[in-house]
N, CA, C and O atoms as a GROMACS GRO file, in nm:
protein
  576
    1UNK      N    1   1.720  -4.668   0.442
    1UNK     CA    2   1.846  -4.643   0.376
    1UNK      C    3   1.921  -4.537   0.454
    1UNK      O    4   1.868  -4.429   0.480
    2UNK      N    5   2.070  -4.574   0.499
    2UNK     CA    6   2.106  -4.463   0.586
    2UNK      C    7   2.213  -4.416   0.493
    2UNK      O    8   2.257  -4.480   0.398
    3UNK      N    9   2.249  -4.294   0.531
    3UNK     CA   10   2.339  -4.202   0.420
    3UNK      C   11   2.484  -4.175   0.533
    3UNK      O   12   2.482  -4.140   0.651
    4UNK      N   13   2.602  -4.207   0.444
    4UNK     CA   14   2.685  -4.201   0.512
    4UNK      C   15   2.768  -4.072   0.496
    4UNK      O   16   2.804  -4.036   0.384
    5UNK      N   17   2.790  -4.025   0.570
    5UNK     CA   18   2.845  -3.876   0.676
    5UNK      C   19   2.960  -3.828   0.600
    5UNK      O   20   3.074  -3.876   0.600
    6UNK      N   21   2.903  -3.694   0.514
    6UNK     CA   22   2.995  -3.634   0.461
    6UNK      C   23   3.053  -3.511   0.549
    6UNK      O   24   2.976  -3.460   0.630
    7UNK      N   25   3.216  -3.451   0.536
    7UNK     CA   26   3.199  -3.366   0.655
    7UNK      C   27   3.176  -3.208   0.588
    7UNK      O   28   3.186  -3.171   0.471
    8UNK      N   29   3.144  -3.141   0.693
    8UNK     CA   30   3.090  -3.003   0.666
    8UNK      C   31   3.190  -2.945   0.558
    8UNK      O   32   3.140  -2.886   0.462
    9UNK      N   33   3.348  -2.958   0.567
    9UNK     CA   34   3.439  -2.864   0.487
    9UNK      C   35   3.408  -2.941   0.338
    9UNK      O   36   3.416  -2.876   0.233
   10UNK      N   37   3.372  -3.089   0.339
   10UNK     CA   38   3.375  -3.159   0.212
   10UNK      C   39   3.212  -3.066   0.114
   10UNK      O   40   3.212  -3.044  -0.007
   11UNK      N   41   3.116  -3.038   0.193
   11UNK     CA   42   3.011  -3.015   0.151
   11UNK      C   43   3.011  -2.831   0.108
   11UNK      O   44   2.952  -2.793   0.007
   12UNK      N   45   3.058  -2.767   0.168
   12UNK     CA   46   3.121  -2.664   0.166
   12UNK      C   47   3.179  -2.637   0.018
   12UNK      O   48   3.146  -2.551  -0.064
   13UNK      N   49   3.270  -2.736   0.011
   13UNK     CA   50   3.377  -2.730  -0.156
   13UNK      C   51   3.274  -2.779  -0.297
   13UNK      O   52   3.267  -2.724  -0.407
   14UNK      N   53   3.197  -2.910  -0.245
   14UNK     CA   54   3.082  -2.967  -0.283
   14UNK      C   55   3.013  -2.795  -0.393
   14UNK      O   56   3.018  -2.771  -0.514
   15UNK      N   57   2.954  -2.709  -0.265
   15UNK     CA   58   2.899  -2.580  -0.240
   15UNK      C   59   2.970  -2.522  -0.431
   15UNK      O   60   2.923  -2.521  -0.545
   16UNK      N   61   3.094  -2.485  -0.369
   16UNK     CA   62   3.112  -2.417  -0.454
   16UNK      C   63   3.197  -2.473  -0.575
   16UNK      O   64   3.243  -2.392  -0.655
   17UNK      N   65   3.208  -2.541  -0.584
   17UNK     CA   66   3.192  -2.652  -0.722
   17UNK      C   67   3.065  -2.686  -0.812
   17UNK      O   68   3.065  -2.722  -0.930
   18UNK      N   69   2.970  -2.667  -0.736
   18UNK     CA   70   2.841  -2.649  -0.821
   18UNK      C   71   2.833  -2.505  -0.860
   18UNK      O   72   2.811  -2.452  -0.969
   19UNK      N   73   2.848  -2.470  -0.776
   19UNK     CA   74   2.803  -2.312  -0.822
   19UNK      C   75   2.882  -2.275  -0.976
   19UNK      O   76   2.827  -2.211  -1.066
   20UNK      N   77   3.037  -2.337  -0.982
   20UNK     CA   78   3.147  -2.282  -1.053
   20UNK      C   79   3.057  -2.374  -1.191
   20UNK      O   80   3.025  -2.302  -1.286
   21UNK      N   81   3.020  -2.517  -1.200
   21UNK     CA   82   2.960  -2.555  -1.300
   21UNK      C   83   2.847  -2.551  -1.358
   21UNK      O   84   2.812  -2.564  -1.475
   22UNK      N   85   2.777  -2.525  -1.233
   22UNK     CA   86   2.618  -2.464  -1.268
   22UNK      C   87   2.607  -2.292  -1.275
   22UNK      O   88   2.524  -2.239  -1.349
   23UNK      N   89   2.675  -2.235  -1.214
   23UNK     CA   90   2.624  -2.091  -1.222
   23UNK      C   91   2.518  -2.092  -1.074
   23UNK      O   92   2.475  -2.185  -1.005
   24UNK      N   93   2.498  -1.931  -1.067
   24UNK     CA   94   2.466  -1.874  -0.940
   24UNK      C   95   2.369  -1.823  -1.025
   24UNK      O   96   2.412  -1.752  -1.115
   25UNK      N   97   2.235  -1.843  -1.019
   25UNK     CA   98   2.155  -1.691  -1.055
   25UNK      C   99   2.021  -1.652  -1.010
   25UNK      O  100   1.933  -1.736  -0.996
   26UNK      N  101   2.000  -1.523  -0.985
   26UNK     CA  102   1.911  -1.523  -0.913
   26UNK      C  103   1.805  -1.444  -0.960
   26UNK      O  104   1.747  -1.363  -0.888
   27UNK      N  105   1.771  -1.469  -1.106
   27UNK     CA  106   1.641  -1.459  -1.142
   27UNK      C  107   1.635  -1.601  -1.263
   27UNK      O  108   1.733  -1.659  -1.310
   28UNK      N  109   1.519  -1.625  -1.285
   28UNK     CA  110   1.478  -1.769  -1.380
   28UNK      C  111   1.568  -1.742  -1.506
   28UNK      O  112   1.578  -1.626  -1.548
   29UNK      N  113   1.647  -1.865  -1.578
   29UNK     CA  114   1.688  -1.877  -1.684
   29UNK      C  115   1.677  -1.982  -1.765
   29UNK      O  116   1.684  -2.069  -1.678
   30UNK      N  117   1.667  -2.030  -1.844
   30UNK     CA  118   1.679  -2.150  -1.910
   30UNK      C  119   1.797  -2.200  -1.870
   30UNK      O  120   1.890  -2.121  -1.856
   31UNK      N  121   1.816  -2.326  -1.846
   31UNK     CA  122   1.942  -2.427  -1.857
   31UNK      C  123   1.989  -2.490  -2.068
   31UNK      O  124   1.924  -2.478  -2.173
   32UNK      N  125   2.080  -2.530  -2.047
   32UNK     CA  126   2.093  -2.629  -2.194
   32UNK      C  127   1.965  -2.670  -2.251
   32UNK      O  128   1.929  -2.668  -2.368
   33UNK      N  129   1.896  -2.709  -2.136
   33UNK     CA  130   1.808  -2.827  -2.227
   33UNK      C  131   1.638  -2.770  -2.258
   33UNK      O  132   1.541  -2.841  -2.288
   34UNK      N  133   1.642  -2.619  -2.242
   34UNK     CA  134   1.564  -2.511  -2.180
   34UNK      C  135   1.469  -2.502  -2.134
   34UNK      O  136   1.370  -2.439  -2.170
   35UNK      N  137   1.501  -2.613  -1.979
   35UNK     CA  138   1.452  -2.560  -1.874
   35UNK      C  139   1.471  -2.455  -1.775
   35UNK      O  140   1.581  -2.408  -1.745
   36UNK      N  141   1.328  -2.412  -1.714
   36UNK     CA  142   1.347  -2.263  -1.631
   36UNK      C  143   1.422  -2.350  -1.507
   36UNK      O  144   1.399  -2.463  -1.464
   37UNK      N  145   1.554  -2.218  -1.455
   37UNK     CA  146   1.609  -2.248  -1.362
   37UNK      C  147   1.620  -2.162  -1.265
   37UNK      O  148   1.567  -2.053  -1.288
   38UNK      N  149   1.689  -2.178  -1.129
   38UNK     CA  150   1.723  -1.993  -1.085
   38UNK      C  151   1.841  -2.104  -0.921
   38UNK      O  152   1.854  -2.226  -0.906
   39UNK      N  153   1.888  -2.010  -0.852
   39UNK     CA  154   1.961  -2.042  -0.795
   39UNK      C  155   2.073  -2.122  -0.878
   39UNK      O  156   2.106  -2.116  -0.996
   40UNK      N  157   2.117  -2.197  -0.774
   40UNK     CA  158   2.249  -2.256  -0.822
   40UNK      C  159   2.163  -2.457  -0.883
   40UNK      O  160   2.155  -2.559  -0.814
   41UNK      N  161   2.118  -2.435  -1.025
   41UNK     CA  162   2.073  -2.559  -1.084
   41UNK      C  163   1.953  -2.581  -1.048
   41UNK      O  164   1.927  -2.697  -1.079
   42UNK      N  165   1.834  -2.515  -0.981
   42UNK     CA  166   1.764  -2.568  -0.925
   42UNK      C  167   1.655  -2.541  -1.044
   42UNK      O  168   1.623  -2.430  -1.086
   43UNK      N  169   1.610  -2.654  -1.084
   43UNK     CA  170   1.482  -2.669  -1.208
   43UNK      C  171   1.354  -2.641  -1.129
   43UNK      O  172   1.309  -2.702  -1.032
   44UNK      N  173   1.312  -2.546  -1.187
   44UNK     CA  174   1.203  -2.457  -1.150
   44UNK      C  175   1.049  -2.609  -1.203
   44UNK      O  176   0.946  -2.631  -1.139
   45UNK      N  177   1.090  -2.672  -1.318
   45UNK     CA  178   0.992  -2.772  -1.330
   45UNK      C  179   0.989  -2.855  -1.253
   45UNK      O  180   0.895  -2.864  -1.174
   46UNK      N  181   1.111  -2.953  -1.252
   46UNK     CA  182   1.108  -3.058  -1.173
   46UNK      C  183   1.090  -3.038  -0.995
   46UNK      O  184   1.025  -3.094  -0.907
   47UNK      N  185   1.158  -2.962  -0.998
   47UNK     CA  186   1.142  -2.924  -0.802
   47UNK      C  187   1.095  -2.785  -0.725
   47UNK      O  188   1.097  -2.775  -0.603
   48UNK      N  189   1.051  -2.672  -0.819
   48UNK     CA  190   1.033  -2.599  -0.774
   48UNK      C  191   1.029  -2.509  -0.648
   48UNK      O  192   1.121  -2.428  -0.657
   49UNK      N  193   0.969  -2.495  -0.552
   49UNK     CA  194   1.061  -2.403  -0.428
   49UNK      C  195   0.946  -2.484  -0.324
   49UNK      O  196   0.836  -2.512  -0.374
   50UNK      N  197   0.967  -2.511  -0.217
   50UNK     CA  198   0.911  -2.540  -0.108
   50UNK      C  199   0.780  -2.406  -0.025
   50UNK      O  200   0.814  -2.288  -0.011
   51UNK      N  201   0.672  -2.445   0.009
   51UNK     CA  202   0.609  -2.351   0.056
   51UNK      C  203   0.704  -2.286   0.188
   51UNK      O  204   0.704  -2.172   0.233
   52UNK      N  205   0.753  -2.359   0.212
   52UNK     CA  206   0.850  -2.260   0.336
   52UNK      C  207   0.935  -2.129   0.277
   52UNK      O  208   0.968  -2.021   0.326
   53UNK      N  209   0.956  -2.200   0.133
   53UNK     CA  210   1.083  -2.072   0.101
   53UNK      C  211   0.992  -1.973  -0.025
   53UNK      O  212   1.029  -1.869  -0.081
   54UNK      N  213   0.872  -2.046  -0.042
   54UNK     CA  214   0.808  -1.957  -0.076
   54UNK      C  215   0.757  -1.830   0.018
   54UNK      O  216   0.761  -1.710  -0.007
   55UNK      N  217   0.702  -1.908   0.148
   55UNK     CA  218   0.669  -1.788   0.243
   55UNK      C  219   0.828  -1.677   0.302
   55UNK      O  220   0.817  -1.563   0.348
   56UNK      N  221   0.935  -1.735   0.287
   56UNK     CA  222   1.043  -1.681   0.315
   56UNK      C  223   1.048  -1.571   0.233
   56UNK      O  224   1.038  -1.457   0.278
   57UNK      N  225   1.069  -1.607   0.071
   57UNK     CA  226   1.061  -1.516   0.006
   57UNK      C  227   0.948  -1.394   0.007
   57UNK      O  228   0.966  -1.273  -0.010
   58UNK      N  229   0.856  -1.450   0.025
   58UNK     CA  230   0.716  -1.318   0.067
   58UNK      C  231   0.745  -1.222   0.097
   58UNK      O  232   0.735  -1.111   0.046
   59UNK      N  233   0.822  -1.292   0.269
   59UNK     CA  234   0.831  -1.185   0.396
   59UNK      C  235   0.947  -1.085   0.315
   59UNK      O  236   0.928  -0.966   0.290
   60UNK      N  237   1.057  -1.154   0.285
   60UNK     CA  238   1.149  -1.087   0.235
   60UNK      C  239   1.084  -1.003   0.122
   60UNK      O  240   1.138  -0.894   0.136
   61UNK      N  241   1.018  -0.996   0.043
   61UNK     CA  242   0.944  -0.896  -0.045
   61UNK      C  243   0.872  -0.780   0.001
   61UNK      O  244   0.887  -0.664  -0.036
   62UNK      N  245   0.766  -0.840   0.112
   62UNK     CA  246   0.744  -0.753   0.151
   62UNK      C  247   0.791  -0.662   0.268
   62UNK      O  248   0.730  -0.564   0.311
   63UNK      N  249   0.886  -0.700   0.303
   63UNK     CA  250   0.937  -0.606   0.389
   63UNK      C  251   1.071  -0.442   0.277
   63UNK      O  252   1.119  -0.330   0.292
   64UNK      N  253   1.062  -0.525   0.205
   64UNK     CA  254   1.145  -0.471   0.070
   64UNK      C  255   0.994  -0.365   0.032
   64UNK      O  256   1.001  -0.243   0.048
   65UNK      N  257   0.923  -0.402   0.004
   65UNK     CA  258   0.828  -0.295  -0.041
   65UNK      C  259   0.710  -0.215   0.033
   65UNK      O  260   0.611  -0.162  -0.017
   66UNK      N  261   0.762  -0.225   0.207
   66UNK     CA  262   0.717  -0.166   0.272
   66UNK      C  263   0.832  -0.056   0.279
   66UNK      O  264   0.797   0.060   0.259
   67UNK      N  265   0.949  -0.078   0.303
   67UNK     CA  266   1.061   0.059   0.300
   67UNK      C  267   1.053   0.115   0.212
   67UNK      O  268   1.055   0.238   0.222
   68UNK      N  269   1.040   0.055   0.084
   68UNK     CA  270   0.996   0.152  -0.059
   68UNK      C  271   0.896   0.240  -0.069
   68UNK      O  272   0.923   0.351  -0.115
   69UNK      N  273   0.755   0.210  -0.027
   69UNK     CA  274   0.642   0.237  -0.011
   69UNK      C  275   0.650   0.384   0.065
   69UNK      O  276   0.614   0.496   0.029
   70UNK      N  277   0.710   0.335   0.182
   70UNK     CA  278   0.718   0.442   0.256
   70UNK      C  279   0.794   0.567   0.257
   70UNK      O  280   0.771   0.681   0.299
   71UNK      N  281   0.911   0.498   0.186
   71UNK     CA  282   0.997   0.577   0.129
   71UNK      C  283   0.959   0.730  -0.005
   71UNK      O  284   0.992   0.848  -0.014
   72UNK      N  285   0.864   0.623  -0.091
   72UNK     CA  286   0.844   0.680  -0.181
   72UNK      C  287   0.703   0.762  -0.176
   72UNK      O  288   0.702   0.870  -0.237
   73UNK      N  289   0.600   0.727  -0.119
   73UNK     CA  290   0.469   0.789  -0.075
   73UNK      C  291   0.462   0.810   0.018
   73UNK      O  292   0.473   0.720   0.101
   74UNK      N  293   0.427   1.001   0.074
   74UNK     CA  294   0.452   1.025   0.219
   74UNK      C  295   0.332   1.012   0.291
   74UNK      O  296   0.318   0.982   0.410
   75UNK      N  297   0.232   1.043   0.190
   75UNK     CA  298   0.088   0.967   0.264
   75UNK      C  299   0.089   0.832   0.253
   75UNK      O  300  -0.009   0.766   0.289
   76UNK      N  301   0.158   0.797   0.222
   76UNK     CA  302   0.185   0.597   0.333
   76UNK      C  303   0.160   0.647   0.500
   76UNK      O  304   0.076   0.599   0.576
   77UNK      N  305   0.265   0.763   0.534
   77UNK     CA  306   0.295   0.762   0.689
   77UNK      C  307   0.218   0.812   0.759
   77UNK      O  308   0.214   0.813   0.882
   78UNK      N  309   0.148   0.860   0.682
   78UNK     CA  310   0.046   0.920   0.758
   78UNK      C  311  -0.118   0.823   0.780
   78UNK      O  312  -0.204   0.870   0.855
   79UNK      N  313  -0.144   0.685   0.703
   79UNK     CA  314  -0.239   0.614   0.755
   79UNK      C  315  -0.238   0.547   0.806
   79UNK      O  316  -0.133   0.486   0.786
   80UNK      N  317  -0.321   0.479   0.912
   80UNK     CA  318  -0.400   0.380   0.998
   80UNK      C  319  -0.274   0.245   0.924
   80UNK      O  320  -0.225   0.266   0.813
   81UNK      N  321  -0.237   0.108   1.008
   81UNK     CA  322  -0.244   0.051   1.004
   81UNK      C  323  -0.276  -0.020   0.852
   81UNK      O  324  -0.203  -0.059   0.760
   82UNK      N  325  -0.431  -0.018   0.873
   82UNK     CA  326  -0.495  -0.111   0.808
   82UNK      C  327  -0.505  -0.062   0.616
   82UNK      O  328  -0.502  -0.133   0.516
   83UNK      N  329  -0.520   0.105   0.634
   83UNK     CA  330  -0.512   0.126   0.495
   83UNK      C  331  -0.325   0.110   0.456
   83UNK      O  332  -0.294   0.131   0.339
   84UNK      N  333  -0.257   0.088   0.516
   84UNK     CA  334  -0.150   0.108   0.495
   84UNK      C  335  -0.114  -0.039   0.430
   84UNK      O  336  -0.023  -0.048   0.349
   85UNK      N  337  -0.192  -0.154   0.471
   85UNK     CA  338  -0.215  -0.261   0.417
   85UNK      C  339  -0.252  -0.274   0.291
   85UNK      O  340  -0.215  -0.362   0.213
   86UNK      N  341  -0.334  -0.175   0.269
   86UNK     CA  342  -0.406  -0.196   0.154
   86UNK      C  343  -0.339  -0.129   0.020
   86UNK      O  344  -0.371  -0.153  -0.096
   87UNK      N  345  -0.255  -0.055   0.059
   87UNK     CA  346  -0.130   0.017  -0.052
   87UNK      C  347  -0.059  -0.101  -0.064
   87UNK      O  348  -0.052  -0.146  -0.179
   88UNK      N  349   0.013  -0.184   0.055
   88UNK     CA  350   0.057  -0.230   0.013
   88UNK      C  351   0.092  -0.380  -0.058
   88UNK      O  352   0.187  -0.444  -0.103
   89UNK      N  353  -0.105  -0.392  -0.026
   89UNK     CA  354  -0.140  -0.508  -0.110
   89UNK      C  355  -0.135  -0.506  -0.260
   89UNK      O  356  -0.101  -0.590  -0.343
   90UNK      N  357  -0.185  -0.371  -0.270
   90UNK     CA  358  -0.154  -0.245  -0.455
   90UNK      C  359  -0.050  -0.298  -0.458
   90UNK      O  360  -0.022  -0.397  -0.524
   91UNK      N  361   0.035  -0.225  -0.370
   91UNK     CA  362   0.167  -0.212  -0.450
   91UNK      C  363   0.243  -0.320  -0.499
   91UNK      O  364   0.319  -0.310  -0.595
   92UNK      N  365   0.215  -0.472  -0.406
   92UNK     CA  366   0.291  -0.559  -0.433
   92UNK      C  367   0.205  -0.604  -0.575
   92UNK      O  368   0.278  -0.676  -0.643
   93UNK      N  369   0.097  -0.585  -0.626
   93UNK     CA  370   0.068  -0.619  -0.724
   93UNK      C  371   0.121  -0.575  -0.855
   93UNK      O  372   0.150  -0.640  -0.956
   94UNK      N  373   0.126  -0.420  -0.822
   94UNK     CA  374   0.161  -0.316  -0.953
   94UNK      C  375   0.272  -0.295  -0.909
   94UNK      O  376   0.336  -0.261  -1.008
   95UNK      N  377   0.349  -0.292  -0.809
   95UNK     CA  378   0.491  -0.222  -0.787
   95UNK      C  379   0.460  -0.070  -0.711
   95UNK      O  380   0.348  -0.044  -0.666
   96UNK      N  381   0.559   0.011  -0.704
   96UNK     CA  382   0.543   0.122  -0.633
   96UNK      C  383   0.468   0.230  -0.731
   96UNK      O  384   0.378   0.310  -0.708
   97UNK      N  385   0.523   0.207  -0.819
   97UNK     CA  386   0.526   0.308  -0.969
   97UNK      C  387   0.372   0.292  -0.998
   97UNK      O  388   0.305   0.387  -1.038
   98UNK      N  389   0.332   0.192  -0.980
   98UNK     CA  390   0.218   0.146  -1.045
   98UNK      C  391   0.084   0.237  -0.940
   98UNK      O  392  -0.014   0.308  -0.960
   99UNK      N  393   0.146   0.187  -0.844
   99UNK     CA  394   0.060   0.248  -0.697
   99UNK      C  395   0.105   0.389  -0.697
   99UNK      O  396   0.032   0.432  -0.607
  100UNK      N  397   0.167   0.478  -0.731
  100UNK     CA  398   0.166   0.604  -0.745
  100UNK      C  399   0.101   0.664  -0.870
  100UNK      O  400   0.095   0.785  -0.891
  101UNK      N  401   0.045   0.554  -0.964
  101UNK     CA  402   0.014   0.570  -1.084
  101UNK      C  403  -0.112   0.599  -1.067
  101UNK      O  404  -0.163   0.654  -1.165
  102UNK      N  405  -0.199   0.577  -0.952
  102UNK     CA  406  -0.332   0.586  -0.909
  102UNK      C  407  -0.373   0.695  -0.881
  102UNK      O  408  -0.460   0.688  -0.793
  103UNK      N  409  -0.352   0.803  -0.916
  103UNK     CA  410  -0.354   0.924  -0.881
  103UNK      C  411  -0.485   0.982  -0.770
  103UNK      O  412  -0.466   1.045  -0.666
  104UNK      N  413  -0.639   0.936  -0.833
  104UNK     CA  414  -0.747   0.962  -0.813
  104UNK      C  415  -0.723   0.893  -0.644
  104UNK      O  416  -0.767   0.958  -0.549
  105UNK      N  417  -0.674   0.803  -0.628
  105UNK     CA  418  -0.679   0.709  -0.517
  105UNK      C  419  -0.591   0.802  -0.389
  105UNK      O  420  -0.619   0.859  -0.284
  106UNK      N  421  -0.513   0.784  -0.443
  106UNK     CA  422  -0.378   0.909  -0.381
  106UNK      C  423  -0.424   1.044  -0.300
  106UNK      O  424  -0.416   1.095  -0.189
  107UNK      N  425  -0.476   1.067  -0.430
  107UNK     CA  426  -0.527   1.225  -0.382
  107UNK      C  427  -0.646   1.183  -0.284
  107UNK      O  428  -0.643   1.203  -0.163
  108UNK      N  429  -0.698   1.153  -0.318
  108UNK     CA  430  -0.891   1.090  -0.185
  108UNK      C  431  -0.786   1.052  -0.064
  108UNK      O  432  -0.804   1.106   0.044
  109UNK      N  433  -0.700   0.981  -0.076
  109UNK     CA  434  -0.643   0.981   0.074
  109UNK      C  435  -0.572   1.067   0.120
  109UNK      O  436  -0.583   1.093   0.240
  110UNK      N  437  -0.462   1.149   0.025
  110UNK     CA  438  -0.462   1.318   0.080
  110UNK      C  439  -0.511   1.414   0.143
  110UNK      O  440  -0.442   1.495   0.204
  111UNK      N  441  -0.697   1.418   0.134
  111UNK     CA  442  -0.738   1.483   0.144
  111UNK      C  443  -0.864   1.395   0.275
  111UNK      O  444  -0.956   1.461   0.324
  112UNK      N  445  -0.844   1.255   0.309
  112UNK     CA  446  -0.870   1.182   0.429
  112UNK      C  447  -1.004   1.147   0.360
  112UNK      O  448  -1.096   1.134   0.441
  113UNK      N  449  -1.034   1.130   0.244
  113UNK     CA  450  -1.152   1.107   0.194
  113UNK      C  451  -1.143   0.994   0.158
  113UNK      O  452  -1.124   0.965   0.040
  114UNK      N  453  -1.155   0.896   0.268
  114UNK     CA  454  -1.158   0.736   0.249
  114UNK      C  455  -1.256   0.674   0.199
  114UNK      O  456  -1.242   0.551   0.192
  115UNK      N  457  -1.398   0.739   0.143
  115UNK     CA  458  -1.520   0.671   0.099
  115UNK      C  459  -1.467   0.684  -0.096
  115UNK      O  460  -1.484   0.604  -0.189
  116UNK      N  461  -1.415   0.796  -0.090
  116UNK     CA  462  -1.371   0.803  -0.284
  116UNK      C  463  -1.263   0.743  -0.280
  116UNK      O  464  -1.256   0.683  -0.386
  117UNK      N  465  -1.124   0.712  -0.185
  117UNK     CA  466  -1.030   0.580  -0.192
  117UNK      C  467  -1.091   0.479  -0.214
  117UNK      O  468  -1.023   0.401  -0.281
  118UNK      N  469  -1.201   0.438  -0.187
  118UNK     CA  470  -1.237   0.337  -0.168
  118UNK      C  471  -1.296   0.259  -0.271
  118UNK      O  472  -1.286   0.141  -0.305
  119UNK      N  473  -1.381   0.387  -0.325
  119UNK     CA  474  -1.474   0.344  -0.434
  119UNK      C  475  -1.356   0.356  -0.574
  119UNK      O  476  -1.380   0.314  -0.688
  120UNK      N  477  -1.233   0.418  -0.533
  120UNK     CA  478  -1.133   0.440  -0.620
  120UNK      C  479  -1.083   0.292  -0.674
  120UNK      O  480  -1.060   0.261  -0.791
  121UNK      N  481  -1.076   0.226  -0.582
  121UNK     CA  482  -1.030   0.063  -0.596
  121UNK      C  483  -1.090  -0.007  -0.677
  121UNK      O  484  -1.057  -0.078  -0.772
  122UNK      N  485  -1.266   0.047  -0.584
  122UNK     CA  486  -1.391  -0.066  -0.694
  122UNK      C  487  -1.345   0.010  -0.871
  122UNK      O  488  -1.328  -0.069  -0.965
  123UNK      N  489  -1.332   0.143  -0.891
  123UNK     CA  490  -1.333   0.155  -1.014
  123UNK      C  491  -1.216   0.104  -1.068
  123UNK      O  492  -1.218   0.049  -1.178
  124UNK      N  493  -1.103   0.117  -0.997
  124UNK     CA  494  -0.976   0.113  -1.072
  124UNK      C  495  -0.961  -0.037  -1.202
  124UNK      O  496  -1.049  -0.120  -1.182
  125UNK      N  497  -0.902  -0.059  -1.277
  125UNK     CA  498  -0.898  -0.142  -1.396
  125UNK      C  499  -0.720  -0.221  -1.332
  125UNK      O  500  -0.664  -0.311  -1.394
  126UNK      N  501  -0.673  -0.167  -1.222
  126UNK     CA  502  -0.558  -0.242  -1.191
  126UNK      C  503  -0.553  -0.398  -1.179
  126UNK      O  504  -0.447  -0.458  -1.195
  127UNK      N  505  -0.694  -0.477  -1.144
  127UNK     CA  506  -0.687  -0.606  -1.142
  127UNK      C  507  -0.839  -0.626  -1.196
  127UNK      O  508  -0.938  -0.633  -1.125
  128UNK      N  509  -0.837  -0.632  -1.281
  128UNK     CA  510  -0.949  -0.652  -1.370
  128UNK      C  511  -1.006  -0.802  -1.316
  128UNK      O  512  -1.115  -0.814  -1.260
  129UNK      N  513  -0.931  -0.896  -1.338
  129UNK     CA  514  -0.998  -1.014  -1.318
  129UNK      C  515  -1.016  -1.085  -1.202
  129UNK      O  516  -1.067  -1.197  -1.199
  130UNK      N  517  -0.958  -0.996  -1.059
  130UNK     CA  518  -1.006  -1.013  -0.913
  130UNK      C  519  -1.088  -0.942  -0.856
  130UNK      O  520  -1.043  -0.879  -0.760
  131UNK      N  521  -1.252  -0.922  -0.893
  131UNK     CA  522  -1.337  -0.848  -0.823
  131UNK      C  523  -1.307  -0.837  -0.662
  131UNK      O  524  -1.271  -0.740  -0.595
  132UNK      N  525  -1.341  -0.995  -0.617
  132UNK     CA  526  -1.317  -0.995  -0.475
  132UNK      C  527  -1.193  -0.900  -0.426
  132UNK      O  528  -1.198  -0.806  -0.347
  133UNK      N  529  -1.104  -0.942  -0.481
  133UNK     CA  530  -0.989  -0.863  -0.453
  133UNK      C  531  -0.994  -0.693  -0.427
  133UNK      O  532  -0.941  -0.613  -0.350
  134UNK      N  533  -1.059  -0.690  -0.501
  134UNK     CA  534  -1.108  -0.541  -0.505
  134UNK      C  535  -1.181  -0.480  -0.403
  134UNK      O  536  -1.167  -0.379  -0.333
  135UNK      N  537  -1.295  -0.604  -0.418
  135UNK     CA  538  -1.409  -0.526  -0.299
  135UNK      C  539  -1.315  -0.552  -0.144
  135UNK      O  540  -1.291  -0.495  -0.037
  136UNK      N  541  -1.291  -0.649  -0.200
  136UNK     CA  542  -1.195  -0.668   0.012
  136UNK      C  543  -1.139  -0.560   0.037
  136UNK      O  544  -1.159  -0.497   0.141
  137UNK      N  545  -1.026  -0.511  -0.097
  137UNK     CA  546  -0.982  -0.440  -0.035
  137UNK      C  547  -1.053  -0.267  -0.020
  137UNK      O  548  -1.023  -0.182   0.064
  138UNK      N  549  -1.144  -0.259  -0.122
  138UNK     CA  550  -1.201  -0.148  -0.040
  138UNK      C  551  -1.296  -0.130   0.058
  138UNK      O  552  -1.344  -0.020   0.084
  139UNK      N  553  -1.334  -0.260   0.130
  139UNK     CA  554  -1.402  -0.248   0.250
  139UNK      C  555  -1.273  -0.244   0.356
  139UNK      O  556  -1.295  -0.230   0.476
  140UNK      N  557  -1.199  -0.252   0.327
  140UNK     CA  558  -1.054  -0.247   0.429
  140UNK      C  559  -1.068  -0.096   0.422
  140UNK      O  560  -1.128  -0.034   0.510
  141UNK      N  561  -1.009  -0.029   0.308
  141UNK     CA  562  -0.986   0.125   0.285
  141UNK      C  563  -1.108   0.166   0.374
  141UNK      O  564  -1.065   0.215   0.479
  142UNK      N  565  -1.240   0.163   0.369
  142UNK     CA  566  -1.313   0.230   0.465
  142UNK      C  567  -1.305   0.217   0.545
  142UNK      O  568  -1.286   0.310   0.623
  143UNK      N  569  -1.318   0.063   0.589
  143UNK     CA  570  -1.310   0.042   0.772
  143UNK      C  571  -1.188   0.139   0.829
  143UNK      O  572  -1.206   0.211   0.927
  144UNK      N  573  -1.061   0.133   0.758
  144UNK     CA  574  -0.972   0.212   0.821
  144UNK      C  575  -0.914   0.142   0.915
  144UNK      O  576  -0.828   0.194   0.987
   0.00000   0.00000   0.00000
C-alpha cells in the first residue's frame, strides 16, 4: 500500500491543529473516555512510547539529575566515577531529596568510609523489594 505525499507546510498545520483539538501535555492525563494520555493525544494504552523514546527519555532524565545531584550534594564531586553512579542510581529512584535523606550514607562518604556506605545501602529500607539492587549496588560503593 503506497501513501500519497503530503507536503511538509500541509503536515506542519496538520501539527498544530491537533495540538489546538487535542491539547499539548506533558505529564499523563485522562482523555474523555478516561484513558491515560500525555503528549499531543497519544494513548498511553493503546500505543504507548517506543523503546527508542523510552531510552531518549532516560538519557534526558538522567542527565537532568546528574546537574541536580551535583548541584545539590557537594560530596557528589568529590567521588570516583563509579560511586558517583551509585548516587545516582539512588537518586533516580528516590529523587535528590530522597538521596540527601540518607544521612548515615552521606556522612560514611564524607568521611571516605566506603565499607559503612556500603553496608549503608544493604541496610537502607529505600527499596525494600530489590535486594539485588541493593547488593549490586553496594558492591559498586566498595569497589569504588
Amino acid at each position: 500500500m503506497s501513501h500519497s505525499t503530503i507536503s511538509v507546510e500541509n503536515l506542519e498545520a496538520l501539527k498544530v491543529q491537533l495540538i489546538c483539538h487535542e491539547g499539548l501535555t506533558t505529564i499523563p492525563t485522562k482523555n474523555g473516555l478516561g484513558e491515560l494520555t500525555i503528549g499531543v493525544g497519544r494513548n498511553l494504552y493503546h500505543k504507548g512510547i517506543s523503546e527508542d523514546e523510552a531510552e531518549r527519555m532516560l538519557a534526558r532524565d538522567l542527565d537532568e539529575l546528574h546537574k541536580e545531584v551535583s548541584d545539590n550534594l557537594p560530596i557528589f564531586n568529590q567521588l570516583g566515577e563509579l560511586r558517583k553512579l551509585v548516587l545516582l542510581n539512588i537518586a533516580f529512584s528516590l529523587g535528590v531529596e530522597g538521596l540527601k535523606s540518607q544521612k548515615k550514607l552521606i556522612a560514611a562518604l564524607c568521611v571516605q568510609d566506603f565499607t559503612v556506605a556500603a553496608n549503608e545501602i544493604l541496610r537502607s529500607n529505600w527499596i525494600p523489594d530489590c535486594p539485588d539492587r541493593k547488593e549490586e549496588l553496594s558492591m559498586m560503593m566498595k569497589a569504588g
